[in-house]
C-alpha positions, 0 to 999 in steps of 0.5 A: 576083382577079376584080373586078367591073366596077361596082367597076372603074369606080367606083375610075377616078372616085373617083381622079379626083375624079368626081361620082357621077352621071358614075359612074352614067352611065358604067357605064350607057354600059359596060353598053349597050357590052356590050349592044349588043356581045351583040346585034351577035354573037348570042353571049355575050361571053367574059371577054376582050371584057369585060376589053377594055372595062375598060381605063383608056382605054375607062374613060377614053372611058366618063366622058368621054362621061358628062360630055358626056351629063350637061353636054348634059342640064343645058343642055338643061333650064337652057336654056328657063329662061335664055331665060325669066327676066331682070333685069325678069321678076325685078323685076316678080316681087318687086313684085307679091309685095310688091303681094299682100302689102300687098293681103293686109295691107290686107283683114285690116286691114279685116275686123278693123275691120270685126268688131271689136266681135264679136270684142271680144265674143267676146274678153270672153265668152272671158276671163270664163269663164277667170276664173270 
């Protein structure tokens, strides 16, 4: 039985227990394998070369390096952000929100005093056409 590579690989990373996004990974490293693999022969590659590339060892190698890959692109994207945020930035964040907010509270506060009377108008104009 002839079975297709996509599913070779995907059941070595359900058996062991690996994220779907290594899976992923390593199936794009077997397919530019076999890609680069056609490019360097200037021929198509024969079921026995392809088979070669499915053992458990190279499926082994494939998400083994899809893992580094994967932990190598996550540090790179976490790590401006590590640099960037600390315990004070944090601090700092959360009174200003809470400065903001009671800003914000403060000029509704206001406004309502402000236009108080008109809106008590509008209020009365509004509950005696209800009522009628």
């Amino acid at each position: 039985m002839n079975i297709p590579p996509y599913e070779i690989i995907k059941k070595y990373c359900y058996e062991n227990k690996k994220d779907e996004r290594v899976f992923n990974y390593a199936y794009c490293i077997y397919k530019d394998t076999i890609l680069s693999s056609y490019k360097d022969l200037k021929e198509n590659i024969s079921g026995d070369m392809k088979k070669a590339l499915l053992t458990n060892k190279n499926i082994e190698l494939f998400v083994n390096k899809a893992e580094y890959k994967l932990k190598k692109d996550n540090e790179k994207v976490i790590e401006p952000y590590k640099k960037e945020f600390s315990r004070k930035n944090f601090k700092m964040s959360v009174y200003s929100s809470i400065l903001g907010n009671f800003i914000y509270s403060m000029l509704l506060l206001l406004i309502f005093w402000v236009a108080g009377s008109q809106i008590l108008s509008w209020l009365q104009s509004l509950v005696s056409t209800v009522s009628r």
